[in-house]
N, C-alpha and C positions, 0 to 999 in steps of 0.2 A: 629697111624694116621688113619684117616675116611677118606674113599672116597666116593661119591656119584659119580655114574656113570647113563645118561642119556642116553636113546634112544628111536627110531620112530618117531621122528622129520621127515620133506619130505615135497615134495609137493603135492597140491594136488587142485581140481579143488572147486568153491564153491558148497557147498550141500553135498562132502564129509565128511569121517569119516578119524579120525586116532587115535594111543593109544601108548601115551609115558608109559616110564617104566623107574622109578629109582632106581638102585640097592645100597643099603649102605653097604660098607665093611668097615673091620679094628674091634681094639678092644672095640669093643660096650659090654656095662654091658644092654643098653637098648636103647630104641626109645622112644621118647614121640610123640608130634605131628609132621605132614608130613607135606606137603602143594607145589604147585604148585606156581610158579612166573612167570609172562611175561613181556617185556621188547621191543616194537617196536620202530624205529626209530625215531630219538627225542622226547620220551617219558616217563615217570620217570616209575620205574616198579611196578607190581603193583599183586597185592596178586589174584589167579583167586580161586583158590579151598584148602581147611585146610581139614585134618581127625588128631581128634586126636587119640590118645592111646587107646582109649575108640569105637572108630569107631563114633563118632558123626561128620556130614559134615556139613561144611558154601561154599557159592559159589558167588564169586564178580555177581550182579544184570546179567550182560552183556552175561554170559555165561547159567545162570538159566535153567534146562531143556533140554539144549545142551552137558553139561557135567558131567559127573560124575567121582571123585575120589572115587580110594578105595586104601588096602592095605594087603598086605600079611605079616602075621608077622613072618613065619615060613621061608621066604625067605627073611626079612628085606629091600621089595620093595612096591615101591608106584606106581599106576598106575593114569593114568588120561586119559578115555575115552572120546572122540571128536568127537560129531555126529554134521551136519546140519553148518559144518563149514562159515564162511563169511571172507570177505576177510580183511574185521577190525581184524578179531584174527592171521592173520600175525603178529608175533613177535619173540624172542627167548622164548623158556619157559624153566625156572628154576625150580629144584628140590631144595627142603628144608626140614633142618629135623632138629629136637631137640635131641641132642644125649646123654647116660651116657654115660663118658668117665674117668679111673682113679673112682674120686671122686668128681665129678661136672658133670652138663648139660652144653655144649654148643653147638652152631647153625652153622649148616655146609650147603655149599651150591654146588651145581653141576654146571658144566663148562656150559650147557646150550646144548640145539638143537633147530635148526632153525625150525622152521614151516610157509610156507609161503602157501596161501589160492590163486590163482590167480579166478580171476570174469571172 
């Protein structure tokens, strides 16, 4: 079983920073690519920040410069830095990861942490 455990979710005023962390346990042979998800009310969710295996970053337009992913591979955690907050990035944000598991890749996902921005 994989479990993706998320945290640093909070609140937080606009102009602030914050810095989620997702831990992957369970019996992982390996990680491929990570990646951050968000998801605010009545809204479909939507990819914010990818690192793959390889450490190369993509970052949905909206966040560009405000945020940065990265990842520890020695601790099998993803982080996602969050500076110059706005209150448009109130959502939940999801942790994602491509995992070996057995003898296949599949895609596991985290329960979520709130992050609400108030203006």
């Amino acid at each position: 079983q994989v479990q993706l455990v998320e945290s640093g979710g909070g609140l937080v005023q606009a102009g602030g920073s914050l810095r989620l962390s997702c831990a992957v346990s369970g019996s992982i042979v390996g990680i491929g690519s990570m990646a951050w998800y968000r998801q605010a009310p009545g809204k479909e969710r939507e990819r914010v920040a990818l690192i793959t295996a390889g450490g190369s970053t993509s970052y949905e337009d909206s966040v560009k410069g405000r945020f940065t992913i990265s990842r520890d591979n020695a601790k099998n955690t993803v982080y996602l830095q969050m500076h110059s907050l706005k209150p448009e990035d109130t959502a939940v944000y999801y942790c994602n990861a491509d995992a070996w598991v057995g003898r296949a890749w599949s895609n596991y996902w985290g329960q979520g942490t709130q992050v609400t921005v108030s203006s």
